[in-house]
N, C-alpha and C positions, 0 to 999 in steps of 0.2 A: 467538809465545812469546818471552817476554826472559828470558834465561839470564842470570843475576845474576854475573858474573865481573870483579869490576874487581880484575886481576891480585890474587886473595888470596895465591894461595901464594904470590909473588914479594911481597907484603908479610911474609906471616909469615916467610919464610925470611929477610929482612932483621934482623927483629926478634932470629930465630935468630942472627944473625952475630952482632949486638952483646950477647947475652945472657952478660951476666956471670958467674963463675965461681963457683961455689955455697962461699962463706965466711961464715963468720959475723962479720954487721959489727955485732950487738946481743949485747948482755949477756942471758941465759938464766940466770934461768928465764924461760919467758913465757906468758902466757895469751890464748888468744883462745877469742871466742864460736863456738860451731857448732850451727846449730839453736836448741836449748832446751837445750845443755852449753858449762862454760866448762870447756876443755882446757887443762892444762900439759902446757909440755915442758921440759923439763931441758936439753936442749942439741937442735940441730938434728937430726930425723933420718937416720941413715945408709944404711940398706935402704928407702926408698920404693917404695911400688908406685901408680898410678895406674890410676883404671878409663874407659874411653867415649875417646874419641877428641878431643872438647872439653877434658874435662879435662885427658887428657895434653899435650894441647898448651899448657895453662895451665902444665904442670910446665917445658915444653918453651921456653918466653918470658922466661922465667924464671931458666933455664941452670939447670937441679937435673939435670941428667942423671944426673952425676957419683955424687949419691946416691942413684940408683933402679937396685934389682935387678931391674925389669922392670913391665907394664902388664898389664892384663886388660880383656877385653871391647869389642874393636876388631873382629874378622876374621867376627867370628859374623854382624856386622852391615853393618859400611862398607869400602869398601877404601883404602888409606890412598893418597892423592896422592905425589907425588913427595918435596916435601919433610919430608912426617910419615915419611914411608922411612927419609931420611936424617938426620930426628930420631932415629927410634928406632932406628936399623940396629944397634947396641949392645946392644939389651935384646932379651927373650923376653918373646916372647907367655905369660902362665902364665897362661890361660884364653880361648878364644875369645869366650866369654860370660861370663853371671856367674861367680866364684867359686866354690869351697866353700871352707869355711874351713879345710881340710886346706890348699889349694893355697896359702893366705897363708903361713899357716902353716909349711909345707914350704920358703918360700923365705925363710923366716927371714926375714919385713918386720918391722919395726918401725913403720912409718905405713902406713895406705893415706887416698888420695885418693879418696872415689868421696859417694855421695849413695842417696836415696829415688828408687828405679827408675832409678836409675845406677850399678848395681851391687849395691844391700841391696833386700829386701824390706822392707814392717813385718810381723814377726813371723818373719820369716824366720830360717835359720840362721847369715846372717853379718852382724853389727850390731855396733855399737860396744860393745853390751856382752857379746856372745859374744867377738870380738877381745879386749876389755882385760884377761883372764886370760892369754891368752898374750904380753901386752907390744907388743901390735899395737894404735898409738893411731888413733884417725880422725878426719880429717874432712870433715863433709859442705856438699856445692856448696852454696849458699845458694839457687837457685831452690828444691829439691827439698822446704826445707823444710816448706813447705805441706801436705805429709804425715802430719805429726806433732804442726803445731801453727797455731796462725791467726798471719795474717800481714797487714800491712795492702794489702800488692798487689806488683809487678812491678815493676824499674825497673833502667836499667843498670847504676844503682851497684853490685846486689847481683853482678853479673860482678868490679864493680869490689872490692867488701869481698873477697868471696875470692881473687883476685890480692894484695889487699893482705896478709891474714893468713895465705896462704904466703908472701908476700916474712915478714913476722915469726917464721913459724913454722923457718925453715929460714935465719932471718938475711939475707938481704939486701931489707930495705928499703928500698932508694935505687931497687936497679932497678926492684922496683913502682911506688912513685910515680913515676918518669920514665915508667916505660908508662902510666899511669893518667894523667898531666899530658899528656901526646901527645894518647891518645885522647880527652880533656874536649875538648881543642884543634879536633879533629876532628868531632868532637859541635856545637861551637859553630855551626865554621864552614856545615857543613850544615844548622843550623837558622834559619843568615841566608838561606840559597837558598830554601828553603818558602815559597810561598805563602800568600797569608791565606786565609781561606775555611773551608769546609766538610771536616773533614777527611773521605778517602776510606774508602768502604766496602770491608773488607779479609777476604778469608776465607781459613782456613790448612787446607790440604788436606792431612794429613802421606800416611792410607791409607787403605782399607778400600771397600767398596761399598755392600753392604748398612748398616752406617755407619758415617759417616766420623769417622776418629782425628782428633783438632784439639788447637789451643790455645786454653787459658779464659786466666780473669781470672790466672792465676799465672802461666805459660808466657813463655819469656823473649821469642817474637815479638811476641806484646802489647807489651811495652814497644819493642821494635826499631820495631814498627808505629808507634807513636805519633812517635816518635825521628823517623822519614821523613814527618811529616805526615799518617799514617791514623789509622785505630780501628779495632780488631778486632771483628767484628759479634759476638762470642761472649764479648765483655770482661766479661759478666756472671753467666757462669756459674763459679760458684766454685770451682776445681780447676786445676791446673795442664794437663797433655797427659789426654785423656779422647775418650769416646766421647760422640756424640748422635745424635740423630735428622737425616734430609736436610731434614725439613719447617722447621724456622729457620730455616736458612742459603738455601734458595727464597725464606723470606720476608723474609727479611732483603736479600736481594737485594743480594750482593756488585757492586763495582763494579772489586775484580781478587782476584785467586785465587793464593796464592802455594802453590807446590808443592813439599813437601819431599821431595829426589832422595837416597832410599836404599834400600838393601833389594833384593829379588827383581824387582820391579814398577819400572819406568822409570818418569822424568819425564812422559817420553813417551805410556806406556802409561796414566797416570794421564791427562794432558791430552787424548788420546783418550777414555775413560771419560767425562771430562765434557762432551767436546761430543756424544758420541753419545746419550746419554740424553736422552729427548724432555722427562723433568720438569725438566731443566734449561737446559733451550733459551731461557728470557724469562729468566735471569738476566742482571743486567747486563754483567757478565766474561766469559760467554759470548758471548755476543752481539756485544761488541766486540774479541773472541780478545784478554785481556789477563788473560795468567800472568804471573807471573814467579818461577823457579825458584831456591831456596837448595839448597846441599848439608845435609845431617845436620848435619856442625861449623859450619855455620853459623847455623843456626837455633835450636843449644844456646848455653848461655850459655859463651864462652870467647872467644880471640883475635880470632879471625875478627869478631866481633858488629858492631864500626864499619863496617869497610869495608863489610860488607855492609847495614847502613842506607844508609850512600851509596847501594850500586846499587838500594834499594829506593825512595829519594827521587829518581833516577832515574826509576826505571820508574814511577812514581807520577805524577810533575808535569812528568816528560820533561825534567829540568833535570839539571846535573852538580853539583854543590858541588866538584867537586874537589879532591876529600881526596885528602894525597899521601898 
């Protein structure tokens, strides 16, 4: 098993230091795209809330501390590492899981951060247009949008568009494009280390037994996949995070097996599960014991996504690109 760890938190907490102090360095009003809504805002939000642990760490990179009353939807799920601790040690939890829109509410937010299955349901009781009566604007991660509307596919930028239109929406846009110019940096240089060739057969085990949870054609590992020189054997099925059947991915015959470590259920107890099961025994991942494990915030779209390409080009073609 290769446990994907090239010092993240010790990256992200660096990023932490430097993360500039949430002022507004653009003229407001400003509009950016989210989904299939173009939002204004009048001046910078002042009560932010964030939802998922990805995203807050997007708020967290960013240096917007300053203007969040607090985060929702971390505890129900992940536990937060060292440095997401001492990101957020200032704010309250106001919902272990999703929301109701009382608890936004109640904490007098003015923005929330959150997405389709990152906090809203479709059709559910807290959406951007339940929020916009009580002055709570939104907006949503740009993976999730696939929910709501068609999309042409998956790629890091859209990590990148939403870093960028919080750096706009809350005014400092120099520090996004300085993080977004790093990580391109980063991106390049890992994709000089790749091999030619055939890219690798790549299967995303997030959970489940009877069947298993994955990433399709929308999901942000597709894109990371490709990023470290694979392809996701399920790149064709059109949806973002979903369910399928075990019989593709048998036939598709992965050749490594990336395991998403969250939840009740270990790494572990997952990589157990697939070597014991006799119908997965002639897989090629199997066969050659070749996992390798992301955390939760790593496999969503937020800070973490670079580094963790590295350790996946890595574990893929056993090479370093040596992203600092």
């Amino acid at each position: 098993m290769n446990r994907a760890r090239p010092a993240l938190a010790g990256l992200l907490l660096a990023n932490l230091v430097l993360a500039l102090p949430a002022t507004a360095a653009n003229a407001h009003p400003v509009t950016v795209q989210s989904c299939d809504r173009e939002v204004t805002f009048d001046a910078p939000p002042q009560r932010a809330v964030s939802n998922d642990v990805n995203l807050t760490e997007m708020m967290l990179v960013l240096g917007l501390t300053d203007t969040m009353v607090g985060y929702t939807g971390i505890s129900g799920w992940n536990k937060l590492d060292e440095t997401m601790r001492a990101g957020v040690a200032e704010l309250p939890e106001l919902s272990e899981r999703y929301p109701t829109r009382e608890v936004l509410i109640g904490a007098d937010a003015d923005f929330w951060f959150a997405g389709w299955n990152y906090g809203m349901r479709v059709g559910g009781e807290v959406t951007p247009e339940t929020l916009a009566p009580f002055g709570v604007a939104v907006y949503e991660i740009t993976e999730s949008c696939i929910h709501i509307m068609e999309r042409d596919g998956i790629a890091i930028d859209d990590m990148f568009n939403d870093i960028r239109n919080l750096g706009t929406i809350f005014g400092v846009d120099d520090r996004a494009e300085t993080l977004i110019a790093g990580w391109q940096e980063d991106l390049d240089a890992i994709a000089q280390e790749i091999p030619e060739g055939e890219p690798l057969r790549v299967f995303v085990y997030d959970s489940g037994e009877d069947t298993p949870f994955t990433a399709g054609r929308y999901a942000m590992p597709t894109a990371m996949i490709e990023a470290a020189g694979g392809r996701n054997i399920l790149d064709d099925v059109d949806t973002s995070w979903t369910r399928v059947a075990w019989e593709p991915v048998v036939e598709r015959d992965p050749q490594m097996i990336i395991i998403v470590d969250y939840g009740e259920v270990t790494a572990e107890e997952k990589i157990a599960f697939l070597r014991a099961n006799p119908a997965f025994a002639e897989m090629d991942a199997v066969v050659n014991d070749r996992f390798v494990v992301l955390d939760y915030v790593e496999a969503t779209p937020g800070p973490r996504n670079i580094a963790a390409i590295r350790a996946l080009a890595e574990a893929f073609h056993g090479i370093d690109p040596s992203v600092e």
